[in-house]
N, C-alpha and C positions, 0 to 999 in steps of 0.2 A: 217912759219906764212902764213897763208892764205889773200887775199885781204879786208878780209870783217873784219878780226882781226884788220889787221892794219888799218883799218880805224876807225874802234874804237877806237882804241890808238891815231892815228891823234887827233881824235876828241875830245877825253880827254885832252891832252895835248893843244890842243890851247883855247877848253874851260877853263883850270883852267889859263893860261898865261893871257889869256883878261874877263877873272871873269865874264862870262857869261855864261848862259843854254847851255849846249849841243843841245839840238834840234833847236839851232839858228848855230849851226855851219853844215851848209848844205851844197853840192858842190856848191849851185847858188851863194852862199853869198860873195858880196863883200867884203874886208877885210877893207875898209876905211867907206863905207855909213851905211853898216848893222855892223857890227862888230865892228866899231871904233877902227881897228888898225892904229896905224903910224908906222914909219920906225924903233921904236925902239923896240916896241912889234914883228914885225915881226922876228926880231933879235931874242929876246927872245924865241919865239914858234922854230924858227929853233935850236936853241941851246939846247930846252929843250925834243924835235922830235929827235935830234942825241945822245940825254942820252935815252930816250925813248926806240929807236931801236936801239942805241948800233952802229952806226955806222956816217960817217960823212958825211954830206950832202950839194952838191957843191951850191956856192954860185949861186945866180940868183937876177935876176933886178925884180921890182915890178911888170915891166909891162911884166914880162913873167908868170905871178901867181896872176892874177887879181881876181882870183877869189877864192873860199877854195877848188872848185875841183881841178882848175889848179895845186894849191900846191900840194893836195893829190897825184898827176901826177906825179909831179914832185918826191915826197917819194916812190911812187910805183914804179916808175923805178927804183931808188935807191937800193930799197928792191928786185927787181924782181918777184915782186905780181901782 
């Protein structure tokens, strides 16, 4: 899988998790202001991102992934994309 794959798949996954347009899930986007995640959607997108790519994905604090790129970051290391 390429980087530009899996960030599509990111992107679909946490779009359908927080029931919003994909083209609002941008790397700038806040996950609390823009987004209206809380601590239990982010749960969910991580869980439903390790069904996604089929792999499991180490637990992190909010404020290391403040943002939807930060996370993507943090998947793409994961993934090695």
């Amino acid at each position: 899988m390429d980087r530009e794959s899996a960030y599509q798949t990111f992107q679909e996954c946490v779009a359908e998790v927080l029931d919003v347009e994909q083209e609002r899930v941008v790397p700038s986007a806040l996950w609390d202001k823009d987004l209206g995640a809380d601590s239990l959607a982010v749960i969910e997108i991580t869980l439903a991102l390790n069904d996604a790519f089929s792999v499991k994905l180490p637990d992190f604090e909010p404020e290391d992934a403040r943002t939807v790129g930060d996370a993507f970051e943090l998947v793409a290391a994961t993934l090695d994309v």
